[in-house]
LOGU-84819 format. One line per 3 residues: their letters; for each residue x, y, z of C-alpha. Coordinates in Angstrom, 3 decimals, decimal comma. Each point is the difference from the previous one (the first is absolute). Last residue first. Layout:
BEGIN
a = X:Y:Z | ...
This chain:
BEGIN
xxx = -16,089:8,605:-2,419 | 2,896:2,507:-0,830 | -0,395:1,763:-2,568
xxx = 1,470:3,247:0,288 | -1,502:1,560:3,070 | -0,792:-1,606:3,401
xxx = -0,558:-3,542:1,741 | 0,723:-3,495:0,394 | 4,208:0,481:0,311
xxx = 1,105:-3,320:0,049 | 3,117:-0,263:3,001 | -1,744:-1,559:2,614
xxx = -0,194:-3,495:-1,433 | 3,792:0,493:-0,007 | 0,316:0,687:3,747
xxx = -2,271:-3,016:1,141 | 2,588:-2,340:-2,238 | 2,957:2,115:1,472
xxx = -1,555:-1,409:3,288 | 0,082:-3,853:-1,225 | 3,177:0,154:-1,879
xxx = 1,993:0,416:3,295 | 3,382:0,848:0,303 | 0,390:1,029:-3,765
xxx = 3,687:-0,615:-1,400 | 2,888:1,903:-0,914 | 0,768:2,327:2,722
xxx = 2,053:-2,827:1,966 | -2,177:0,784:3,288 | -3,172:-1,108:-2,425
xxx = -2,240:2,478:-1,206 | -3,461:1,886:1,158 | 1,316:1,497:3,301
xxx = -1,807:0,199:2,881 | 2,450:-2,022:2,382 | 2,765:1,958:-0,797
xxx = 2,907:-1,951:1,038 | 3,075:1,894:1,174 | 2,450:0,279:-2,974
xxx = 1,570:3,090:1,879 | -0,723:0,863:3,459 | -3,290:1,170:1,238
xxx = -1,762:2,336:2,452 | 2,409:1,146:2,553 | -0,673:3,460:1,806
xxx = 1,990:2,878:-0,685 | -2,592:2,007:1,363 | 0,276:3,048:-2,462
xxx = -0,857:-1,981:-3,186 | -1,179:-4,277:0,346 | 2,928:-1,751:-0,387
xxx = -0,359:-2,710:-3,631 | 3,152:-1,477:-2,293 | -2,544:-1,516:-2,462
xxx = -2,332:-2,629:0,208 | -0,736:-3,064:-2,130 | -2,961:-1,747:-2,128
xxx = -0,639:3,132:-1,261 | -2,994:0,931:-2,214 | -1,854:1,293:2,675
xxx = -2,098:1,617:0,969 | -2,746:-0,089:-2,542 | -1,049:3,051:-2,371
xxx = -3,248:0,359:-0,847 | -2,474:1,935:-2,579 | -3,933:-0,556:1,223
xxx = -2,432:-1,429:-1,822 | -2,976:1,224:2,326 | -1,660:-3,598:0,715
xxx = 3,335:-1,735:-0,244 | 2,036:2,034:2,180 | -2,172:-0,232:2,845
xxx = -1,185:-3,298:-0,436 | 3,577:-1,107:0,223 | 0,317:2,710:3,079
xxx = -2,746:-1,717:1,665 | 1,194:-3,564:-0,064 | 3,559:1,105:0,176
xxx = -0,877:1,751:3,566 | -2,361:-3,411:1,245 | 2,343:-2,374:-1,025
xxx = 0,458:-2,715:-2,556 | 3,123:1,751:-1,814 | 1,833:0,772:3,806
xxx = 0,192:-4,106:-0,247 | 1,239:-0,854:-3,358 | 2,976:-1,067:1,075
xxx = 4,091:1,423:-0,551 | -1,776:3,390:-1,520 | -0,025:2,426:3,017
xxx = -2,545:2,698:-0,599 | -0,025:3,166:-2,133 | -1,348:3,701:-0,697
xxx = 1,756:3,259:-1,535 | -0,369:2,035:-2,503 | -3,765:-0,251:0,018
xxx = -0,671:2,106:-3,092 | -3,011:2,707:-0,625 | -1,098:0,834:-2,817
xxx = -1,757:3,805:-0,223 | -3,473:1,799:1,137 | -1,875:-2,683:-1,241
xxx = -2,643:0,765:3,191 | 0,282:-3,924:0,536 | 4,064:-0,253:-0,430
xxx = 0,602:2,861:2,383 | -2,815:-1,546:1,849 | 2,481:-3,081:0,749
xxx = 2,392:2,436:1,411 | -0,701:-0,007:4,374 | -3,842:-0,125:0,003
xxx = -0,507:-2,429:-2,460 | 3,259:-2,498:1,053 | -2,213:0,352:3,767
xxx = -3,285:-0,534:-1,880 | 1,633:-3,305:-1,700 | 1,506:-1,361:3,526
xxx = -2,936:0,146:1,980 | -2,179:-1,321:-2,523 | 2,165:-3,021:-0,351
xxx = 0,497:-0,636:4,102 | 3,263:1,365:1,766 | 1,397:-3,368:1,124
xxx = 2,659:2,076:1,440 | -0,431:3,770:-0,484 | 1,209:1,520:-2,310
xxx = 3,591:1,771:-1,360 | 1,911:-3,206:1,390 | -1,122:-2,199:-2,494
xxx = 2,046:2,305:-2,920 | -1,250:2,554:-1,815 | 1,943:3,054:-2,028
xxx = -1,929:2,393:-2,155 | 0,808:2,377:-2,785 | -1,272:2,809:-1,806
xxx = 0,561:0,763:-3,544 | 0,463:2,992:-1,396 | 0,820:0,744:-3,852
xxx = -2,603:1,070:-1,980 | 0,469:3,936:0,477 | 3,642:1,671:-0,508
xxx = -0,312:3,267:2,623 | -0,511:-3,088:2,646 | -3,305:0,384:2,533
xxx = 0,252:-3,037:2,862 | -3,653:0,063:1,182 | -0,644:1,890:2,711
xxx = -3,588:-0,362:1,472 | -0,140:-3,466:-0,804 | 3,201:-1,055:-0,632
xxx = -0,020:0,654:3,978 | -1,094:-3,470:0,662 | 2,793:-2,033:-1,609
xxx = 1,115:-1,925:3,155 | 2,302:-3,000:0,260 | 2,842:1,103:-1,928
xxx = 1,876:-0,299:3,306 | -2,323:2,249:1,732 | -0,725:2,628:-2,557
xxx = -0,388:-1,137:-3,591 | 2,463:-0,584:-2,813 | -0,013:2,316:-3,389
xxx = 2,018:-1,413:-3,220 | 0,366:2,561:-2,159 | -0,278:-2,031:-3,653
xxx = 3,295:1,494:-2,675 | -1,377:1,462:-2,903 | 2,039:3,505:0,369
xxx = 3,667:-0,902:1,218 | 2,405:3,308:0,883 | -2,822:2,029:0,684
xxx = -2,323:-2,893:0,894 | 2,028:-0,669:2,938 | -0,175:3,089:1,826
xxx = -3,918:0,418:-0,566 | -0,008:-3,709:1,865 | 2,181:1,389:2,246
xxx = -2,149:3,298:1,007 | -3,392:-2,057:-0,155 | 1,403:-3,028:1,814
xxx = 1,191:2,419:2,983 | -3,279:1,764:-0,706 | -1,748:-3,074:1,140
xxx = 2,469:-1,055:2,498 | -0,998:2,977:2,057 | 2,523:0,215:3,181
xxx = 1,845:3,319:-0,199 | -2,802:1,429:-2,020 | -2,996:-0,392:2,392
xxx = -3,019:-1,258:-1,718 | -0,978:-2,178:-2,726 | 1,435:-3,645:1,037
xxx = 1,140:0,422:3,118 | 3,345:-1,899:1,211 | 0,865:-0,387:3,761
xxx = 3,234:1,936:1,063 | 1,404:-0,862:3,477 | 2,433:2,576:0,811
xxx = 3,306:-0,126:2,152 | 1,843:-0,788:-3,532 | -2,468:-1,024:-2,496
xxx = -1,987:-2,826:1,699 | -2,412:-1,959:-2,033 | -3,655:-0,927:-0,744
xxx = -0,325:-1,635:-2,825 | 0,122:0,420:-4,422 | 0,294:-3,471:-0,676
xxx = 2,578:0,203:-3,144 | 0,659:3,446:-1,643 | -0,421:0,503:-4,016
xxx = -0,656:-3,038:-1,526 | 0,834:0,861:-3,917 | -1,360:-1,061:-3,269
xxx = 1,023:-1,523:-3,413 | 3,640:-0,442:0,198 | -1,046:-2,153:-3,085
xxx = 0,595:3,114:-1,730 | 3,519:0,396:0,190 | 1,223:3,424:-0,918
xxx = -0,839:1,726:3,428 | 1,477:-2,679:1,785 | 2,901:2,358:1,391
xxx = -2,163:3,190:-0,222 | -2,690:-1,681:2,381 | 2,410:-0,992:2,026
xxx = 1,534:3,500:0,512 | -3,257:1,045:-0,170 | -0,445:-2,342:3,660
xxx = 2,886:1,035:1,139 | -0,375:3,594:0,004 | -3,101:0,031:1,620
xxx = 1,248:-2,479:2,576 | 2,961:2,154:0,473 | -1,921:2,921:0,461
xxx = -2,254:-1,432:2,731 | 3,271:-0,078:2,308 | 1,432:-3,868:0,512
xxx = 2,372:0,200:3,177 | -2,646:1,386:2,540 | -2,892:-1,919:-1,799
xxx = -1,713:0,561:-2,930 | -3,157:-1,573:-2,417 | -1,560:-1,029:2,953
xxx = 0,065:-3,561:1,794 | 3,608:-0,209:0,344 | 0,650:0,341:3,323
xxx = 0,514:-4,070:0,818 | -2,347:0,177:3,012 | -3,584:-0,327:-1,279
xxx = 1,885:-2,704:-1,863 | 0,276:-0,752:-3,713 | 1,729:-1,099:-1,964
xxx = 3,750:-1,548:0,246 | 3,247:2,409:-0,491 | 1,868:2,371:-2,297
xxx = -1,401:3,314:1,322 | -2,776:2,200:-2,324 | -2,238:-3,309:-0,037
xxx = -1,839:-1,559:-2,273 | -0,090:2,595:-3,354 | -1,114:-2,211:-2,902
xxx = 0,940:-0,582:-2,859 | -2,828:-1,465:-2,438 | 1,409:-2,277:-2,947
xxx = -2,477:-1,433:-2,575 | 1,406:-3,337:-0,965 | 0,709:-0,545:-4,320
xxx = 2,829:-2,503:0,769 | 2,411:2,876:-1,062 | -1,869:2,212:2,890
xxx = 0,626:-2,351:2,849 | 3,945:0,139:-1,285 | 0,468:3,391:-0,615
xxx = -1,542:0,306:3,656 | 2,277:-2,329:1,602 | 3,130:1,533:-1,954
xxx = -1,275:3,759:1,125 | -0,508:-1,649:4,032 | 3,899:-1,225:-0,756
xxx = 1,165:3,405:-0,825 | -1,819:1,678:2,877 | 1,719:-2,606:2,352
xxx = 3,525:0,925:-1,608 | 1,752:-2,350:-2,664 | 3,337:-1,652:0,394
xxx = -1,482:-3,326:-1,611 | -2,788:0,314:-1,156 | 1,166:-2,516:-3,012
xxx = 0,011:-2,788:2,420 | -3,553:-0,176:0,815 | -0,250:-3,138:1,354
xxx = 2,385:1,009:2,496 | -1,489:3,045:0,680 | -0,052:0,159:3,778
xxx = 3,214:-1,405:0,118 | 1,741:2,830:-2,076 | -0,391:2,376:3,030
xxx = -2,438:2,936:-1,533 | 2,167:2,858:-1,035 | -0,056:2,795:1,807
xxx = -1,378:3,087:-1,742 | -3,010:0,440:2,516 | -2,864:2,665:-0,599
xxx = -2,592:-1,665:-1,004 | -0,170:-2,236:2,818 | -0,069:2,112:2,694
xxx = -3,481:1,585:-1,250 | -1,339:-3,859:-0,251 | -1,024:-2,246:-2,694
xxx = -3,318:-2,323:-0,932 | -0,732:-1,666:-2,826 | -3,251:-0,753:-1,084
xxx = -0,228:-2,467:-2,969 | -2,231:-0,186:-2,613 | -2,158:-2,188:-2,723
xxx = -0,195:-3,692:2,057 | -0,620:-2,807:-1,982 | 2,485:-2,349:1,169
xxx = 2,199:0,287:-3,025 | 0,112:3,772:1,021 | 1,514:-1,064:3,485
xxx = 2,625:-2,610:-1,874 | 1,174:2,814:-2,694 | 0,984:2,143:2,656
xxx = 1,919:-2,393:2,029 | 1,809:-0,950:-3,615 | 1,101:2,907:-0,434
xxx = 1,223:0,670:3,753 | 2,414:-2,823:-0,035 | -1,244:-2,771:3,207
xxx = 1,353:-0,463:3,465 | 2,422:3,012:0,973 | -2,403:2,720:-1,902
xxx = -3,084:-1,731:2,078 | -0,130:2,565:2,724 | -0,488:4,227:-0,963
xxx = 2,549:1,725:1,565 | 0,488:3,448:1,829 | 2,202:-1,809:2,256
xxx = -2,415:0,800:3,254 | -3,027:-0,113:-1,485 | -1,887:2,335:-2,776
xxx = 1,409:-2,203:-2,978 | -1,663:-3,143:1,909 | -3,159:-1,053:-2,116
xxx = -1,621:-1,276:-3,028 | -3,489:0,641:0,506 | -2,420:-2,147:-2,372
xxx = -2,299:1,221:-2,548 | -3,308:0,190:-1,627 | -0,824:3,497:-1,150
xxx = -3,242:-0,551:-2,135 | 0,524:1,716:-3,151 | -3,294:1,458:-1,838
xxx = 0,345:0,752:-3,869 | -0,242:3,452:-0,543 | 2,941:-0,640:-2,921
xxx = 2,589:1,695:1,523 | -0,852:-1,846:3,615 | -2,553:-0,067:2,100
xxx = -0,078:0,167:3,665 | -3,600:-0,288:1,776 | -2,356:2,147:2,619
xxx = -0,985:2,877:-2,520 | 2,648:-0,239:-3,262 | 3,531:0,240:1,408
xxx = 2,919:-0,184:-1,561 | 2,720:-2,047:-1,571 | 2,927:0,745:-2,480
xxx = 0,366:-2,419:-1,071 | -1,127:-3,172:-1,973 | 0,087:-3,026:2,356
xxx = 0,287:-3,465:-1,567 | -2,526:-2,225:1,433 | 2,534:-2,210:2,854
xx = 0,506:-3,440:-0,794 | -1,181:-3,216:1,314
């Protein structure tokens, strides 16, 4: 199974993505993650070449990739250690940013839609209420640097149109700046409005990069969408917002009842889809794959239906089978060492294989996009 070939660039046309051609494009990806963490490096690169990585995800059926980076990360020049890449032999000597370019060449080659996104501003694992990281600045990262990252991106990959959208801030949270503890609004006072953040950067990036998608996560780790509302995400180029989710179990209640669970998606984004105000993704949602276990409970259950009834565009966490180098920002604490297992990943700890056929099964019936423009049934 093969990814539809995507023509960019894409937009927005009410609640879906479409393509060049109007046709709709349900984003159906997988994260690919560990350039925001402590070596600014994505796993796999040791295990299995890069190419043929890229090539294996679209084989699956999946159309995109999210990939997400760090502030601290952009701006290293020392070369990666050569063991990291050993399957990669001719990075050698290259810089962090340098490999993340080689990883995205290489998603894009295989015809994957690339989205950066911003993770963290500090190498490290996300996210904790304590990590100081859940605003787009901290006391080492000033909101200008952000800004001028992200059209520095934009600029880089500006000439690449499979770099097809960008995921501005991850799991806007509650955070401490300094003495302060800042909690993000969405609409109202400047120093913490993530909406006019996203308006300002997304305006940013389509100076240097006009068809890119701005990517738009909610309040509460990308939990909560309510203020689209009454302040919808305005860009001077129009078309090109879309609003993101994250859900995992721990978002609800246990054994929240079906009901229960579709007025709470509703209330939080889901009307965002309803109202066809614009798409909205779920960057980010995922279970352990060794059993089938989390697949037959009450959250999958729900968010299954979920998805299925509204057609949603996904991204699952995650692609890896292994961790990267992980301490959470500011604490220091310990999170993961290198080649850890990653018991949510899709493929097998050698990078080559799938871990479990049965839940990438469930993925790829998932995939089908059953509604919107262009023909599609």
């Amino acid at each position: 199974m093969t990814p539809v070939p995507v023509e960019p660039p894409l937009s927005t046309q009410g609640r879906f993505i479409v393509d060049a051609h109007g046709r709709r494009v349900r984003l159906a990806g997988v994260n690919w993650y560990g350039a925001h963490e402590d070596l600014g490096l994505v796993p796999g690169l040791d295990r299995t070449d890069r190419r043929t990585l890229a090539r294996r995800i679209a084989h699956h059926g999946f159309n995109s990739v999210r990939l997400p980076f760090s502030l601290w990360m952009t701006e290293q020049t020392t070369p990666v250690p050569a063991e990291y890449l050993a399957a990669n032999p001719d990075l050698a000597g290259a810089a962090p940013m340098q490999v993340y370019d080689a990883c995205v060449e290489a998603l894009t080659e295989a015809g994957l839609i690339v989205i950066p996104n911003c993770h963290t501003l500090d190498a490290g694992w996300c996210c904790s209420a304590d990590d100081g990281n859940g605003i787009w600045y901290n006391d080492r990262w000033p909101a200008e640097r952000f800004f001028a990252a992200w059209q520095s991106l934009a600029a880089r990959y500006a000439s690449n149109p499979l770099v097809a959208a960008m995921d501005i801030m991850n799991e806007p949270r509650r955070t401490r700046v300094g003495w302060r503890v800042l909690t993000p609004t969405w609409g109202s006072r400047p120093r913490t409005d993530i909406a006019a953040m996203y308006t300002a950067v997304g305006n940013l990036i389509h100076q240097v990069s006009p068809d890119v998608l701005i990517i738009c996560e909610g309040l509460e780790y990308a939990a909560d969408l309510t203020g689209v509302a009454s302040h919808p995400v305005r860009l001077d180029r129009p078309g090109k917002v879309v609003y993101s989710l994250h859900d995992y179990p721990w978002f609800h209640p246990g054994n929240q009842p079906r009901a229960a669970y579709l007025e709470q998606m509703e209330r939080t984004g889901g009307y965002v889809l309803t109202r066809q105000i614009a798409p909205v993704w779920i960057g980010e949602f995922g279970s352990a794959t060794r059993s089938l276990d989390a697949f037959s409970g009450v959250w999958w259950n729900n968010f299954e239906a979920w998805v299925t009834a509204n057609d949603v565009d996904w991204c699952w966490w995650a692609l890896n089978p292994t961790q990267p180098k992980g301490t959470v920002p500011v604490t220091g604490r310990h999170r993961s060492h290198w080649g850890d297992p990653e018991p949510w990943g899709l493929l097998t700890p050698d990078w080559r294989g799938v871990a479990n056929p049965a839940v990438l099964g469930i993925l790829k019936e998932m995939i089908p996009a059953r509604t919107g423009p262009g023909g599609v049934p």
